[in-house]
C-alpha positions as CSV (number, residue, x, y, z in Angstrom):
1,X,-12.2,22.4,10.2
2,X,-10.3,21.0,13.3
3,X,-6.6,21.7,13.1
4,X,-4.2,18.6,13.4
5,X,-2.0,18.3,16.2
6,X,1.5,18.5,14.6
7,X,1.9,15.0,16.4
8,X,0.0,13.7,14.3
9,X,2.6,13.9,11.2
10,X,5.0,11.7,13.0
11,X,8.1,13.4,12.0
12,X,10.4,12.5,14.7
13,X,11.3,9.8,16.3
14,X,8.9,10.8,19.3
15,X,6.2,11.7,17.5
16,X,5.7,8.5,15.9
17,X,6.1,6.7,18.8
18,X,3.2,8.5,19.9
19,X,1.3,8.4,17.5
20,X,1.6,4.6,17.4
21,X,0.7,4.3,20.6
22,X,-2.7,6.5,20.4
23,X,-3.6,5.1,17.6
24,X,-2.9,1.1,17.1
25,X,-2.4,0.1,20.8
26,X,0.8,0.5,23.3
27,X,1.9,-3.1,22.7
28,X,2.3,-2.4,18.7
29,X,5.0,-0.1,18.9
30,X,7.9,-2.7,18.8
31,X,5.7,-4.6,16.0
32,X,5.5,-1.3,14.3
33,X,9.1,-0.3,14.0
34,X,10.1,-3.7,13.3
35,X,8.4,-3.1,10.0
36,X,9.3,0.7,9.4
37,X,13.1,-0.7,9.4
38,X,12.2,-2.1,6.7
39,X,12.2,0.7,4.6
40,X,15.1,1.7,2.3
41,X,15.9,4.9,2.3
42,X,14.2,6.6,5.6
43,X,13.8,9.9,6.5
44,X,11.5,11.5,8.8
45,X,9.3,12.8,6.3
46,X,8.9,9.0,4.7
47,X,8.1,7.6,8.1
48,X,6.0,10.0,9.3
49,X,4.1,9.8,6.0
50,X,4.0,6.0,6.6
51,X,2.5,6.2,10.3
52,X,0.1,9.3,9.1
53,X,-1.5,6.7,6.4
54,X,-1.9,4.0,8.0
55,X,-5.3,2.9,9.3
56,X,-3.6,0.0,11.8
57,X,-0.4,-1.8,12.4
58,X,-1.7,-4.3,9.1
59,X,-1.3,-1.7,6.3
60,X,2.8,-0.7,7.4
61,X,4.0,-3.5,5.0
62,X,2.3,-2.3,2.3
63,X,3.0,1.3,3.0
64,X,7.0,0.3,3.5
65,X,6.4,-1.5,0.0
66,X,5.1,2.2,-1.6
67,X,7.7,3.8,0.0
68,X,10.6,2.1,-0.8
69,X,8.8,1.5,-5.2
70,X,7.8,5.0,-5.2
71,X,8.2,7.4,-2.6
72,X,7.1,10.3,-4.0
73,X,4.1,8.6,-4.4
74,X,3.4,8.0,-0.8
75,X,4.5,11.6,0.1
76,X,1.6,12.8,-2.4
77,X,-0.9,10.3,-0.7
78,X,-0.5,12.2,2.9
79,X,-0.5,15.4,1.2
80,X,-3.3,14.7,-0.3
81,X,-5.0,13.3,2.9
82,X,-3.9,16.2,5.0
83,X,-5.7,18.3,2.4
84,X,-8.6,16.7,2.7
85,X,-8.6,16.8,6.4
């Protein structure tokens, strides 16, 4: 099993830049963090989470929805993905 590169998680502010860029495209960061302000009660470990979910720039509203219903919720959705590799 590959190990992730701690990028990956997205837990600061660089990180998720990065990760944003690698994975939805250079030109979707603004687009990106337009929608992440979106979300109540931020920390790193919520965004990170957020960014570590999503699949492309489309599922971040729905994710910013989850996190700001039921956070706890989204925090077990990327644990459990991160245990599933």
């Amino acid at each position: 099993m590959r190990k992730r590169d701690d990028r990956e998680y997205g837990l600061t502010a660089e990180d998720r830049k990065h990760e944003i860029e690698r994975r939805f495209g250079a030109g979707e960061y603004a687009r990106a963090q337009g929608i992440l302000a979106g979300v109540a009660r931020p920390t790193q470990q919520i965004l990170g989470a957020i960014v570590f979910l999503a699949r492309n720039v489309d599922d971040l509203p729905d994710l910013v929805e989850l996190a700001n219903k039921d956070p706890q919720t989204l925090l077990n959705a990327a644990t459990v993905k991160e245990e599933r590799g």
